[in-house]
mmCIF file of the N, C-alpha and C atoms, coordinates in Angstrom:
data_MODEL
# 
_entry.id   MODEL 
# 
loop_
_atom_site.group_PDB 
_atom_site.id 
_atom_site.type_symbol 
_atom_site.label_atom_id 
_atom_site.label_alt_id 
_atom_site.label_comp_id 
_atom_site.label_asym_id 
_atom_site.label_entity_id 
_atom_site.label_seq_id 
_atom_site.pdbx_PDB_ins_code 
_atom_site.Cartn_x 
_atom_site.Cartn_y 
_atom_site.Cartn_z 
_atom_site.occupancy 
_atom_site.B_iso_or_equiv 
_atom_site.pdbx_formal_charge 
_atom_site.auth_seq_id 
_atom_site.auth_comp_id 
_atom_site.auth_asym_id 
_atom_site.auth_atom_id 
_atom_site.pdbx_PDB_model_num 
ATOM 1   N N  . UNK A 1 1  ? -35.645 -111.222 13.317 1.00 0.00 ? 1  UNK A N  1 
ATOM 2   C CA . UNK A 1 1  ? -36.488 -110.579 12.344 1.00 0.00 ? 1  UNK A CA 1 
ATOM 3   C C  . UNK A 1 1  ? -35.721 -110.376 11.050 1.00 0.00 ? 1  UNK A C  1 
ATOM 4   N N  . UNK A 1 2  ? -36.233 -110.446 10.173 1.00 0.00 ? 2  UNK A N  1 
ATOM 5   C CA . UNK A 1 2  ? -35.581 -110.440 8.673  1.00 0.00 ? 2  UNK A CA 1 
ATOM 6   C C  . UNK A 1 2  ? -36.693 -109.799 7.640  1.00 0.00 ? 2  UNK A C  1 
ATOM 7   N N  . UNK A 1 3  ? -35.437 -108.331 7.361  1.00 0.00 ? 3  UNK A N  1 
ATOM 8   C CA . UNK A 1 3  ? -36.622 -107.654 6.408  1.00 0.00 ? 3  UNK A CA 1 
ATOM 9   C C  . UNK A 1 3  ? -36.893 -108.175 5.300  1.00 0.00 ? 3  UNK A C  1 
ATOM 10  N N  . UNK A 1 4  ? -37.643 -107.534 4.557  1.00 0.00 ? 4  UNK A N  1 
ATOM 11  C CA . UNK A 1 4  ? -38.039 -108.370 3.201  1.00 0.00 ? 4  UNK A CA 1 
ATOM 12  C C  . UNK A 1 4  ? -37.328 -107.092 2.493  1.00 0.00 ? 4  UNK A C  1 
ATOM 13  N N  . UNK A 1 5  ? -37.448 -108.022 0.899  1.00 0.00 ? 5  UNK A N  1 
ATOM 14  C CA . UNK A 1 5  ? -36.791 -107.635 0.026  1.00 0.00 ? 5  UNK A CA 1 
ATOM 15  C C  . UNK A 1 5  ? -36.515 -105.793 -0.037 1.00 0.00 ? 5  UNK A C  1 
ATOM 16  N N  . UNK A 1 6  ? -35.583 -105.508 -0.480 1.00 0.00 ? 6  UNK A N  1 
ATOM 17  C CA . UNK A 1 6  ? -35.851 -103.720 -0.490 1.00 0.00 ? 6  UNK A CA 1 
ATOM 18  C C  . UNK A 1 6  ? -36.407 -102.983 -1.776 1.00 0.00 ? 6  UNK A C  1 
ATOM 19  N N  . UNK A 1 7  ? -36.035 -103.779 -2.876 1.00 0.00 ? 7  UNK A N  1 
ATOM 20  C CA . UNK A 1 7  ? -36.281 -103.406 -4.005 1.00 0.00 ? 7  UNK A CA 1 
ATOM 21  C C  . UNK A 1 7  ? -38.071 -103.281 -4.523 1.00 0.00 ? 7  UNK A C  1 
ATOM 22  N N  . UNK A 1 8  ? -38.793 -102.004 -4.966 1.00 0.00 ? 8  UNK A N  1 
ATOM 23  C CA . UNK A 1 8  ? -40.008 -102.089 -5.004 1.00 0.00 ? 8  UNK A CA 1 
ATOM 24  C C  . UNK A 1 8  ? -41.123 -102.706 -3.795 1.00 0.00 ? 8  UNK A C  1 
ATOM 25  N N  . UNK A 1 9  ? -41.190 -102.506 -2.548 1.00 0.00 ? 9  UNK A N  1 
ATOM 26  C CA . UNK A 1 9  ? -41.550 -103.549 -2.062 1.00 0.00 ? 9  UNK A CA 1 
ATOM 27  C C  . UNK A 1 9  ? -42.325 -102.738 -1.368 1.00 0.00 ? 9  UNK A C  1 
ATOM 28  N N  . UNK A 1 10 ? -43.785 -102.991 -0.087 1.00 0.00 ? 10 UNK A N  1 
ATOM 29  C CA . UNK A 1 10 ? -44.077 -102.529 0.563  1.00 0.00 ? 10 UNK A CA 1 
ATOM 30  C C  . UNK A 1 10 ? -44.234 -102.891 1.947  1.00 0.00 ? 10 UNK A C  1 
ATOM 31  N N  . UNK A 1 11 ? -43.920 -102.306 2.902  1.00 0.00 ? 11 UNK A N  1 
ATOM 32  C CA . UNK A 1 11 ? -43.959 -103.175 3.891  1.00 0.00 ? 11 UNK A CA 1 
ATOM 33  C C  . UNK A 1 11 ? -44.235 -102.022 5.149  1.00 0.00 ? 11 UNK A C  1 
ATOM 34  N N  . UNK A 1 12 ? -44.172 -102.595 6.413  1.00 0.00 ? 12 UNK A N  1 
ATOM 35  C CA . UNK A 1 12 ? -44.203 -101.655 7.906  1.00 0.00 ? 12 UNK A CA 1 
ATOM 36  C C  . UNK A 1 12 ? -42.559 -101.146 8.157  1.00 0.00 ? 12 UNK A C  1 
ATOM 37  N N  . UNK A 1 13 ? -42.761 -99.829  8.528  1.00 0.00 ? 13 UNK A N  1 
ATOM 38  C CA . UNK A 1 13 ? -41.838 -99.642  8.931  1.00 0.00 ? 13 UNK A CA 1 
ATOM 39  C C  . UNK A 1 13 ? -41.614 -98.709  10.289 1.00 0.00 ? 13 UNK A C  1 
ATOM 40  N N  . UNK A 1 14 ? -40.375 -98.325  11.338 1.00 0.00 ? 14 UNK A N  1 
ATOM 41  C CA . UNK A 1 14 ? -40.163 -97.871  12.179 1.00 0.00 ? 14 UNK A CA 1 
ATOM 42  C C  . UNK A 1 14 ? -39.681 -96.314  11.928 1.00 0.00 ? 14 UNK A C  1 
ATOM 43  N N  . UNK A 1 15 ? -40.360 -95.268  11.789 1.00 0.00 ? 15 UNK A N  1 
ATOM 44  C CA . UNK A 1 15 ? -39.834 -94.253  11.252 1.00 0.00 ? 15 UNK A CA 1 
ATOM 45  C C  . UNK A 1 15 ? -39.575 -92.834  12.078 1.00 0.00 ? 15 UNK A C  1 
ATOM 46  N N  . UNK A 1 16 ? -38.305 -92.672  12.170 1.00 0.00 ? 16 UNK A N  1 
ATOM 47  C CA . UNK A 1 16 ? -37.953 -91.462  13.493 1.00 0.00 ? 16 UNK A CA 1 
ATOM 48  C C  . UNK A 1 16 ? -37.560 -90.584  12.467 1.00 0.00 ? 16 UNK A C  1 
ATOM 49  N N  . UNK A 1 17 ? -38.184 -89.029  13.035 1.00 0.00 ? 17 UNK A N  1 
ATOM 50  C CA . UNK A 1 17 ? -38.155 -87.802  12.538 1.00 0.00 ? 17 UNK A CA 1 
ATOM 51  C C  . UNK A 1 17 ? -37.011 -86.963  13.138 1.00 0.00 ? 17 UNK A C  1 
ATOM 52  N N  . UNK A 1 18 ? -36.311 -86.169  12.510 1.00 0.00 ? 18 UNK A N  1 
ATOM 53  C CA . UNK A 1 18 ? -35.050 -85.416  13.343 1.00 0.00 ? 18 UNK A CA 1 
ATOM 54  C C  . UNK A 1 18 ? -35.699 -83.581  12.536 1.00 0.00 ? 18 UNK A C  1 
ATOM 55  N N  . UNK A 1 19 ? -35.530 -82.886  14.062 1.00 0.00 ? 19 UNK A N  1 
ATOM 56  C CA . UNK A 1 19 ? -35.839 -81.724  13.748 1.00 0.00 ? 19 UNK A CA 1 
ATOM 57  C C  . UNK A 1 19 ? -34.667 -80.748  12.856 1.00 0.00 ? 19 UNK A C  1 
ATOM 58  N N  . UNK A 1 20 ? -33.825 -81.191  12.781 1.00 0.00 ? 20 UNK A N  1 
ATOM 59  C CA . UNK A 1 20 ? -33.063 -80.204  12.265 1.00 0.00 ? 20 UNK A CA 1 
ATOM 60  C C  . UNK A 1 20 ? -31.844 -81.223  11.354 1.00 0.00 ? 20 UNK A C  1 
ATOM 61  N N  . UNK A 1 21 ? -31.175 -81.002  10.327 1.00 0.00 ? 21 UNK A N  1 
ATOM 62  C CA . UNK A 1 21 ? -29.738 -81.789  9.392  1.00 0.00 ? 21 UNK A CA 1 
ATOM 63  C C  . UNK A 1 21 ? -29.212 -82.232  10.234 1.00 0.00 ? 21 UNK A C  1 
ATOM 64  N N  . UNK A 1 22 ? -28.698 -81.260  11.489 1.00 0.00 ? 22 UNK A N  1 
ATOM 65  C CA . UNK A 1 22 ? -27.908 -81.573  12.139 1.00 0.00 ? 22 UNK A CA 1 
ATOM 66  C C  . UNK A 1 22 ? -27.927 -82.956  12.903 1.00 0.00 ? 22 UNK A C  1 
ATOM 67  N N  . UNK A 1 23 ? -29.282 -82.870  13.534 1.00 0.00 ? 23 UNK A N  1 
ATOM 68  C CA . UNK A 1 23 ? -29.978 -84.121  14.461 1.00 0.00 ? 23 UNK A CA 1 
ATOM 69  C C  . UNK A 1 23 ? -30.352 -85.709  13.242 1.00 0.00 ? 23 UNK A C  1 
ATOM 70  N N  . UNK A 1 24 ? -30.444 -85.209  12.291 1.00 0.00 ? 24 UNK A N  1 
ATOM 71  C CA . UNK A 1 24 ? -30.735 -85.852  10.960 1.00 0.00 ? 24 UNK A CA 1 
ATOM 72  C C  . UNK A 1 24 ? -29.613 -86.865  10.845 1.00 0.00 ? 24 UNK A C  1 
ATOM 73  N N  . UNK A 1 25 ? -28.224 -86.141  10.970 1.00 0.00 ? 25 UNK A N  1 
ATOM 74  C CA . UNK A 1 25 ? -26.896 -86.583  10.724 1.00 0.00 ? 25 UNK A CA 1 
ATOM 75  C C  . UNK A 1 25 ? -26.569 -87.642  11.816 1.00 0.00 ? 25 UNK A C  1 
ATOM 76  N N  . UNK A 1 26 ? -26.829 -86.898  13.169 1.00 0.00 ? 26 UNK A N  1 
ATOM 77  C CA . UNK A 1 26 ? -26.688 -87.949  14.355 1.00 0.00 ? 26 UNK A CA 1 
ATOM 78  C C  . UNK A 1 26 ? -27.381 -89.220  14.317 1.00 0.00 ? 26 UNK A C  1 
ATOM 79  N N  . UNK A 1 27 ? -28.498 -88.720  14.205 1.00 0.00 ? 27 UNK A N  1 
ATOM 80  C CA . UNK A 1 27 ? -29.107 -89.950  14.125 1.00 0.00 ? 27 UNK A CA 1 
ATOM 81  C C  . UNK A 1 27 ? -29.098 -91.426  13.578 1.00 0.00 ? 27 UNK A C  1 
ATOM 82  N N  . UNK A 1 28 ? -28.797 -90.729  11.627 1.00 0.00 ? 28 UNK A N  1 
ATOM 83  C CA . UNK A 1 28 ? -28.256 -91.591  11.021 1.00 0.00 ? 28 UNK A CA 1 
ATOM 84  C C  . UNK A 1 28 ? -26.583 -92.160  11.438 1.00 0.00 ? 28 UNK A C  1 
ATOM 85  N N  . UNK A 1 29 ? -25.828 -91.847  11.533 1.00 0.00 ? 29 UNK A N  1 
ATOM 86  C CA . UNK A 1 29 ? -24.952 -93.007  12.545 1.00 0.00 ? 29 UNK A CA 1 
ATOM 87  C C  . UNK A 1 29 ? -25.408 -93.126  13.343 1.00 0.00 ? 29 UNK A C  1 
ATOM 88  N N  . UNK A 1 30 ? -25.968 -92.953  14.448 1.00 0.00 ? 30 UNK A N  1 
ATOM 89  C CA . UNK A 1 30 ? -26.301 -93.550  15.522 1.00 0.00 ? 30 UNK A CA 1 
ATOM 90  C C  . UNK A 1 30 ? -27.207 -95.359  15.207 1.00 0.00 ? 30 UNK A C  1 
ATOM 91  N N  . UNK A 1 31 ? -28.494 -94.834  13.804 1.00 0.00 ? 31 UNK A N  1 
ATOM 92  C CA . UNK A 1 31 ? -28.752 -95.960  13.261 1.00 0.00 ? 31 UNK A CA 1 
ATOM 93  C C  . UNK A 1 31 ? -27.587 -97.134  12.622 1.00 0.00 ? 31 UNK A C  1 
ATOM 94  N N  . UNK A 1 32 ? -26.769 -96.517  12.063 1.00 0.00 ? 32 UNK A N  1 
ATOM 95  C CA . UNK A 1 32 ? -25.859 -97.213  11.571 1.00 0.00 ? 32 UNK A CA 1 
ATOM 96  C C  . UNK A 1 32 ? -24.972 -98.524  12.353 1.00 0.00 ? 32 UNK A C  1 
ATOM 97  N N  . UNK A 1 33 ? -25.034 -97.842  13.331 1.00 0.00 ? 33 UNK A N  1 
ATOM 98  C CA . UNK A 1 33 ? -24.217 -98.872  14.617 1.00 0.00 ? 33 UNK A CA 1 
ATOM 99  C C  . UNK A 1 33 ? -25.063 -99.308  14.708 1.00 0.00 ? 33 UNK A C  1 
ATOM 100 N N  . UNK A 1 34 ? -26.074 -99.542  14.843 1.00 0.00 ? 34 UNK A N  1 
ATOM 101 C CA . UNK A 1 34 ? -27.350 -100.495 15.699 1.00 0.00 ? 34 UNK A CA 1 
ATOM 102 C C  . UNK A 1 34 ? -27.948 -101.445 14.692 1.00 0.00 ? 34 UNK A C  1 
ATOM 103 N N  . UNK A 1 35 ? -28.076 -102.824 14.978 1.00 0.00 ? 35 UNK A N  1 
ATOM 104 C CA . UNK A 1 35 ? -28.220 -104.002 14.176 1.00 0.00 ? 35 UNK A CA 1 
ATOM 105 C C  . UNK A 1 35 ? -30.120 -104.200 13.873 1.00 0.00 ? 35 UNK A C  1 
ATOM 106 N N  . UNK A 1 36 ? -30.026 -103.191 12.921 1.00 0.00 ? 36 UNK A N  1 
ATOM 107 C CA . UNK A 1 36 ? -31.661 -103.331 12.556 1.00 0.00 ? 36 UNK A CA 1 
ATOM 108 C C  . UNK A 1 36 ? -31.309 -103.302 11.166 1.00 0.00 ? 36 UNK A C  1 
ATOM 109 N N  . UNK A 1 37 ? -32.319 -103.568 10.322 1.00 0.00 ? 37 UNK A N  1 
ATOM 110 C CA . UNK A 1 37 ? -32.023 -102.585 8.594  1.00 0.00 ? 37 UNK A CA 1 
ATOM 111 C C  . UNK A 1 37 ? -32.706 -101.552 8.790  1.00 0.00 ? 37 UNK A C  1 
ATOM 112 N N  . UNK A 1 38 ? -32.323 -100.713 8.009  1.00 0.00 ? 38 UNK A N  1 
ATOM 113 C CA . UNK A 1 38 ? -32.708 -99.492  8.090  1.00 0.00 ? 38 UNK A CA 1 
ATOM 114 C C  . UNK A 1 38 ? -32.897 -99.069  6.607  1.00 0.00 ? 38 UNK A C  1 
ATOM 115 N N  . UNK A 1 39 ? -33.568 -98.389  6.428  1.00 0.00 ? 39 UNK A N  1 
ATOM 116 C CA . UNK A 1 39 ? -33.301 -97.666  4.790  1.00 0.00 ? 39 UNK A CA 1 
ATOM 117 C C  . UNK A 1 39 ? -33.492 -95.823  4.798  1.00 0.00 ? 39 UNK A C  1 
ATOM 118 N N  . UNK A 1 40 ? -32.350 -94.987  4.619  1.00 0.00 ? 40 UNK A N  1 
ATOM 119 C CA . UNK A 1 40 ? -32.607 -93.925  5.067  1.00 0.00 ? 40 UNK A CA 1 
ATOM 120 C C  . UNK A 1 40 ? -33.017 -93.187  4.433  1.00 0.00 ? 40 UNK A C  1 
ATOM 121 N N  . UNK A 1 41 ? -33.601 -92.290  4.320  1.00 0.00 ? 41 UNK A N  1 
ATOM 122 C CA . UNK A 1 41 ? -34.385 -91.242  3.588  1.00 0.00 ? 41 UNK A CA 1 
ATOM 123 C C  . UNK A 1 41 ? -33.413 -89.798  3.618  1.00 0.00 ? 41 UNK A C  1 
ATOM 124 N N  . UNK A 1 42 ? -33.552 -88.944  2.888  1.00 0.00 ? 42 UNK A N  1 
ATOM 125 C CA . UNK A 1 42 ? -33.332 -87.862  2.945  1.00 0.00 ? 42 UNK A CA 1 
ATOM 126 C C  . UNK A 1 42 ? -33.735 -87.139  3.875  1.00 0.00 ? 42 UNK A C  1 
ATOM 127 N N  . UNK A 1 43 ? -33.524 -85.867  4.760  1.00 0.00 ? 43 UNK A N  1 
ATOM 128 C CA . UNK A 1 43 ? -34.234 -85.473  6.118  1.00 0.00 ? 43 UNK A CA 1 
ATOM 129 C C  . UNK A 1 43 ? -35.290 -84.804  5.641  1.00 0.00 ? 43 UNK A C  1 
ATOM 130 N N  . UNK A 1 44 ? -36.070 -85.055  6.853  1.00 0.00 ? 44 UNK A N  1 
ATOM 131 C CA . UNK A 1 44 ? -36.428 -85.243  8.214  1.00 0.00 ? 44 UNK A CA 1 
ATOM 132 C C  . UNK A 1 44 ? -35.985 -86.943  8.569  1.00 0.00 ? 44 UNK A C  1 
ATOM 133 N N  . UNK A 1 45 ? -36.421 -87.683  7.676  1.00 0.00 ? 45 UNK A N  1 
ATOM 134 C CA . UNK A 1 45 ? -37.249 -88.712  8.134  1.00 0.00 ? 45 UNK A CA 1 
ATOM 135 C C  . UNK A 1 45 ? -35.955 -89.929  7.998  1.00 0.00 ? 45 UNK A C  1 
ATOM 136 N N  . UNK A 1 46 ? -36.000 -91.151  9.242  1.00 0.00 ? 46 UNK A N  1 
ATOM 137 C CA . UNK A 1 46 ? -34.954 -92.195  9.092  1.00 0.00 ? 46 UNK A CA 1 
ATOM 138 C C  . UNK A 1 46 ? -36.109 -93.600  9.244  1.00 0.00 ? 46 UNK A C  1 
ATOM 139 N N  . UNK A 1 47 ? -35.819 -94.635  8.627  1.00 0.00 ? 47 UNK A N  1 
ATOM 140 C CA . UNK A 1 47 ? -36.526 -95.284  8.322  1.00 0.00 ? 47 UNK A CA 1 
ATOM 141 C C  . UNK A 1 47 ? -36.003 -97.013  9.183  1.00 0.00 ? 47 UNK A C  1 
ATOM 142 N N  . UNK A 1 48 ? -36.725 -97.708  9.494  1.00 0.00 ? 48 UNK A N  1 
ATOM 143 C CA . UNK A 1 48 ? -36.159 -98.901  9.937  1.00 0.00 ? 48 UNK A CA 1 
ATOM 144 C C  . UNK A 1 48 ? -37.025 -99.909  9.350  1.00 0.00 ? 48 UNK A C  1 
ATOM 145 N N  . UNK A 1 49 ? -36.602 -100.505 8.626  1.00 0.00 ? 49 UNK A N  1 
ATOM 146 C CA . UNK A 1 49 ? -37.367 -101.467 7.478  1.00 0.00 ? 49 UNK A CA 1 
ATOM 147 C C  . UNK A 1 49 ? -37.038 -102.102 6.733  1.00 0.00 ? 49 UNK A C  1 
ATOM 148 N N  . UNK A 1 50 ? -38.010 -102.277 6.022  1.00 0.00 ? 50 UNK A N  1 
ATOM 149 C CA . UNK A 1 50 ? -39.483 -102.695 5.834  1.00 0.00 ? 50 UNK A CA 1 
ATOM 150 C C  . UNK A 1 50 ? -39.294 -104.097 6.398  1.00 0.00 ? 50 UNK A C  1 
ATOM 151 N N  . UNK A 1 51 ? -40.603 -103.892 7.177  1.00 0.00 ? 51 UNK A N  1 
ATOM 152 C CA . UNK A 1 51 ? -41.134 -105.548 7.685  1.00 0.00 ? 51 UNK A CA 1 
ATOM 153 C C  . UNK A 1 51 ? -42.024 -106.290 7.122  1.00 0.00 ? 51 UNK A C  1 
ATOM 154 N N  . UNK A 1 52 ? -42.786 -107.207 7.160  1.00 0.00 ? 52 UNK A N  1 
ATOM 155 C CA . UNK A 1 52 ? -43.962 -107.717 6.759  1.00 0.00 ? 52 UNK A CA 1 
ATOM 156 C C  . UNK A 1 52 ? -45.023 -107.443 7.830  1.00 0.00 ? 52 UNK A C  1 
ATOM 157 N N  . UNK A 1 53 ? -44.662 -108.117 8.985  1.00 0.00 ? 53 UNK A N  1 
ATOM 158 C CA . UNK A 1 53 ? -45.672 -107.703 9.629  1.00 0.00 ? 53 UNK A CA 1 
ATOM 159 C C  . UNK A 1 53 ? -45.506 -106.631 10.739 1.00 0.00 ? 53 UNK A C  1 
ATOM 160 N N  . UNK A 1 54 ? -46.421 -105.567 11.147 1.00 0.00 ? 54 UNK A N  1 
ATOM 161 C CA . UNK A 1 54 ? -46.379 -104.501 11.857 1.00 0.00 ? 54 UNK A CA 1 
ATOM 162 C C  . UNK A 1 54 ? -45.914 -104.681 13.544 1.00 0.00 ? 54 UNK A C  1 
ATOM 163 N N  . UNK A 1 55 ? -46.104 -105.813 13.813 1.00 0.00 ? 55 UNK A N  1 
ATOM 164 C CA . UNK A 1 55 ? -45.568 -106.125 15.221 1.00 0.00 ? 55 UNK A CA 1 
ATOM 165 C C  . UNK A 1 55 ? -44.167 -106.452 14.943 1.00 0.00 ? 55 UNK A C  1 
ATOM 166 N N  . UNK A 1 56 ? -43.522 -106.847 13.776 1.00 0.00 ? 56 UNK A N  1 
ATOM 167 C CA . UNK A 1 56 ? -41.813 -106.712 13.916 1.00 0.00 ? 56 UNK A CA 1 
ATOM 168 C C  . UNK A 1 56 ? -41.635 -105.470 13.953 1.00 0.00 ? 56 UNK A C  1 
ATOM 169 N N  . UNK A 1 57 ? -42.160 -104.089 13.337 1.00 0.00 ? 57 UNK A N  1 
ATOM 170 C CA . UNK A 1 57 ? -41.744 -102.833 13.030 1.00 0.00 ? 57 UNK A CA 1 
ATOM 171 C C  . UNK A 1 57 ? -42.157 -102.298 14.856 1.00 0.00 ? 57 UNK A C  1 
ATOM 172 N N  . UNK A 1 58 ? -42.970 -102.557 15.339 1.00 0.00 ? 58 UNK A N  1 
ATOM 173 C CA . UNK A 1 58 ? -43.214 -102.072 16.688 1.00 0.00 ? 58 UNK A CA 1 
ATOM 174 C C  . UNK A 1 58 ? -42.434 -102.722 17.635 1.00 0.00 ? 58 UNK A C  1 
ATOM 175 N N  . UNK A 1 59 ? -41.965 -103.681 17.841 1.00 0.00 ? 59 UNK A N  1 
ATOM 176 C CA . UNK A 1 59 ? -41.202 -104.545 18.561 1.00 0.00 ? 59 UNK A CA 1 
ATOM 177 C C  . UNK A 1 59 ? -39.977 -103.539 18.019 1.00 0.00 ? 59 UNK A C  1 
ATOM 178 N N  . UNK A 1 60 ? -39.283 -103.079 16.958 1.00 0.00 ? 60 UNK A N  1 
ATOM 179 C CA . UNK A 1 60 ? -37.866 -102.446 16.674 1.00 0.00 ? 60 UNK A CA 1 
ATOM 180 C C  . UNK A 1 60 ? -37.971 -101.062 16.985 1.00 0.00 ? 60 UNK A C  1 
ATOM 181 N N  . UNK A 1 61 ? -39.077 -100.719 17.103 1.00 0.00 ? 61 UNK A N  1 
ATOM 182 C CA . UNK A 1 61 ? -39.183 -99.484  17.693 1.00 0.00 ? 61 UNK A CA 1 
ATOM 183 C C  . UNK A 1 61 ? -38.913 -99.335  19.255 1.00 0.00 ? 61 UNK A C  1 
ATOM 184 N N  . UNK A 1 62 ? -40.318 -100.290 19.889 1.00 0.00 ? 62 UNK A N  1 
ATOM 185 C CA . UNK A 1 62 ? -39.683 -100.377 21.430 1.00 0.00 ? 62 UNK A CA 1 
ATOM 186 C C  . UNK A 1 62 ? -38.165 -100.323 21.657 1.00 0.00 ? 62 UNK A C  1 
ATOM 187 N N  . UNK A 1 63 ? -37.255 -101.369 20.653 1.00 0.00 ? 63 UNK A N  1 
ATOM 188 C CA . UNK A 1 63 ? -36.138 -101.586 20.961 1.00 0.00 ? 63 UNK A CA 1 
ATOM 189 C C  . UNK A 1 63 ? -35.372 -100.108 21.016 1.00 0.00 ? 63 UNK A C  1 
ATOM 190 N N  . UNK A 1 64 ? -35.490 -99.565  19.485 1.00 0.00 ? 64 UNK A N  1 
ATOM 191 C CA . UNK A 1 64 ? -35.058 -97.731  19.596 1.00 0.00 ? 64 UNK A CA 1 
ATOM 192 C C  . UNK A 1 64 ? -35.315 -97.132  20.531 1.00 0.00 ? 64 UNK A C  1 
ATOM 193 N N  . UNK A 1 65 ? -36.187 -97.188  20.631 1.00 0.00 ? 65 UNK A N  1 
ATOM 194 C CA . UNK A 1 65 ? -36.698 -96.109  22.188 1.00 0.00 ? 65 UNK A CA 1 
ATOM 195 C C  . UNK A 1 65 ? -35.927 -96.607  23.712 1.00 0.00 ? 65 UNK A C  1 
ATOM 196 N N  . UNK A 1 66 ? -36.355 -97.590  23.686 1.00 0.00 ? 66 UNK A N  1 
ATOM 197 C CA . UNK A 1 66 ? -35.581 -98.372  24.988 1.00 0.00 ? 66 UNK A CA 1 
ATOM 198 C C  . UNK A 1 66 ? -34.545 -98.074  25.362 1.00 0.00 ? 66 UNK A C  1 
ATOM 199 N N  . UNK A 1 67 ? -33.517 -98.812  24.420 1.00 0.00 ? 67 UNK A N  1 
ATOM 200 C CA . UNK A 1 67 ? -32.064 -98.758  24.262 1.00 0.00 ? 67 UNK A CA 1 
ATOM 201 C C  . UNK A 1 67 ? -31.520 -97.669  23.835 1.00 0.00 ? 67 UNK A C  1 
ATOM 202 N N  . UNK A 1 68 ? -32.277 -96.646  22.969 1.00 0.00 ? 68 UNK A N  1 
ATOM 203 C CA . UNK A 1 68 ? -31.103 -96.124  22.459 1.00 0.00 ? 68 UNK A CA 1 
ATOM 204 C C  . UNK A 1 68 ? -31.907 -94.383  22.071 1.00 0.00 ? 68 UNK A C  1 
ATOM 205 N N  . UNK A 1 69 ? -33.063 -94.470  22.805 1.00 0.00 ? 69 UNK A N  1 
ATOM 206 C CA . UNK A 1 69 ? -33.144 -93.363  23.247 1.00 0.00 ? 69 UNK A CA 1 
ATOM 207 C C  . UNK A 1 69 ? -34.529 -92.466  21.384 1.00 0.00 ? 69 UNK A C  1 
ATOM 208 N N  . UNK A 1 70 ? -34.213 -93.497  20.784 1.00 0.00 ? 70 UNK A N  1 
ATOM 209 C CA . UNK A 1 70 ? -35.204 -93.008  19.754 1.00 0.00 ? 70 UNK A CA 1 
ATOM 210 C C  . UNK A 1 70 ? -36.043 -93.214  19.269 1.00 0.00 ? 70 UNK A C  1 
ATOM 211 N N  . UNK A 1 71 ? -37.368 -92.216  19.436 1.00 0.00 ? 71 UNK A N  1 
ATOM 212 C CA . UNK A 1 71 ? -38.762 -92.656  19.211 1.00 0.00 ? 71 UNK A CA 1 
ATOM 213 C C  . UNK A 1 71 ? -39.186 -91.958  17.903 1.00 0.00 ? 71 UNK A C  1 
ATOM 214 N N  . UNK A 1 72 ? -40.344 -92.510  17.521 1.00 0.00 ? 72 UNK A N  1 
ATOM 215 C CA . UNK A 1 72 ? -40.827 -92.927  16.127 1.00 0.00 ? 72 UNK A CA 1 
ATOM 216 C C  . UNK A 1 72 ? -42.397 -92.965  16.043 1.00 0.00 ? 72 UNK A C  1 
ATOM 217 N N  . UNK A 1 73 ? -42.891 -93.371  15.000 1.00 0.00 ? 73 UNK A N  1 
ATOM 218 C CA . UNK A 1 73 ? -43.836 -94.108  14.568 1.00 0.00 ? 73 UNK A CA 1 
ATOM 219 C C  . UNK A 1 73 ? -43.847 -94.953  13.713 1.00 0.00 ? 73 UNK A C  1 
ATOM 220 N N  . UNK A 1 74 ? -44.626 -95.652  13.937 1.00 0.00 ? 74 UNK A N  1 
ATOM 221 C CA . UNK A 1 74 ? -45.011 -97.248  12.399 1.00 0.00 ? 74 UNK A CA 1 
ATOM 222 C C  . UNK A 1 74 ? -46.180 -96.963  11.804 1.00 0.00 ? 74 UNK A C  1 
ATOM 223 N N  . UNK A 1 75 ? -45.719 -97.166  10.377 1.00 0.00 ? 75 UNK A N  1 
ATOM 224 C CA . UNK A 1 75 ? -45.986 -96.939  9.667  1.00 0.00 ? 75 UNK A CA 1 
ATOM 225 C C  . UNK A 1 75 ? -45.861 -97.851  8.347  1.00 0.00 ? 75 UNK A C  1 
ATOM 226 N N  . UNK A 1 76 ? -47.450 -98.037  7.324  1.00 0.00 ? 76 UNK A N  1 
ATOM 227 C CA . UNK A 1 76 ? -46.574 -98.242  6.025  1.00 0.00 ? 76 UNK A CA 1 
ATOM 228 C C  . UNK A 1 76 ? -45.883 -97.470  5.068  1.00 0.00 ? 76 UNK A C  1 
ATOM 229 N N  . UNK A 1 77 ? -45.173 -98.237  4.413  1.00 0.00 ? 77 UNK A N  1 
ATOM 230 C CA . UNK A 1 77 ? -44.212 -97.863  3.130  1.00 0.00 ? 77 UNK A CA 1 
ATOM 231 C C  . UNK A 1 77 ? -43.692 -97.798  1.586  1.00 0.00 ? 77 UNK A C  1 
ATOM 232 N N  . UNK A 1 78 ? -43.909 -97.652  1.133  1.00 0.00 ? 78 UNK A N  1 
ATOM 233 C CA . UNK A 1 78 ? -43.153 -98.576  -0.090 1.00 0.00 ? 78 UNK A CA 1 
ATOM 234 C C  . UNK A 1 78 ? -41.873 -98.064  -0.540 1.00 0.00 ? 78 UNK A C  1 
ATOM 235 N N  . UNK A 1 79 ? -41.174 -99.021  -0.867 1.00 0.00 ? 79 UNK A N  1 
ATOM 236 C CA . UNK A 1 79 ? -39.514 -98.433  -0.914 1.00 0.00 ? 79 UNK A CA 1 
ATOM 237 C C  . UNK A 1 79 ? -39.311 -98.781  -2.306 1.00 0.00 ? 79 UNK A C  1 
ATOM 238 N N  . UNK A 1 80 ? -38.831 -98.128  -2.868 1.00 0.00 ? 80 UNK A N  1 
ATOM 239 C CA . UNK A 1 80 ? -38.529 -98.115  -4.188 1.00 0.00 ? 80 UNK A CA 1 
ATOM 240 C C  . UNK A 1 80 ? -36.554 -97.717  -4.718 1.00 0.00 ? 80 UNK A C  1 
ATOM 241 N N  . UNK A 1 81 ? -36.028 -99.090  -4.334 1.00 0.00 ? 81 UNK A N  1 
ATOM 242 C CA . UNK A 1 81 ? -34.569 -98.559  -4.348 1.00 0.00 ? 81 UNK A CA 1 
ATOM 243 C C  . UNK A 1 81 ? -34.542 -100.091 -5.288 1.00 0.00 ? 81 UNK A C  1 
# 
């Protein structure tokens, strides 16, 4: 899977919520090690994205959840970096 561009763009994405900075912090390394793109947000919210189509963003989610223990929702986006 290969995200699309990051700059201005809109796309699906995989997005896990952390209740507290603390869990916010974990999380984000925890994303960091793990071979997805990601684009992170300020907390709550960690982002795995942007895709084109919504079955790559759900397919990387299963994978989070599966493997590595973190669930989400998909969702669209637009990223503006």
């Amino acid at each position: 899977m290969e995200p699309i561009a990051l700059k201005d763009r809109s796309g699906w994405v995989a997005r896990m919520t952390a209740d507290t900075d603390e869990e916010f912090e974990r999380m984000a390394a925890q994303m960091a090690l793990i071979d997805v793109p990601t684009v992170l947000d300020e907390p709550p919210h960690l982002y795995a994205g942007p895709f084109e189509e919504k079955a790559e963003a759900q397919n990387v989610l299963k994978f989070l959840k599966s493997e590595h223990g973190l669930d989400g929702l998909v969702t669209w986006r637009t990223v503006m970096r």
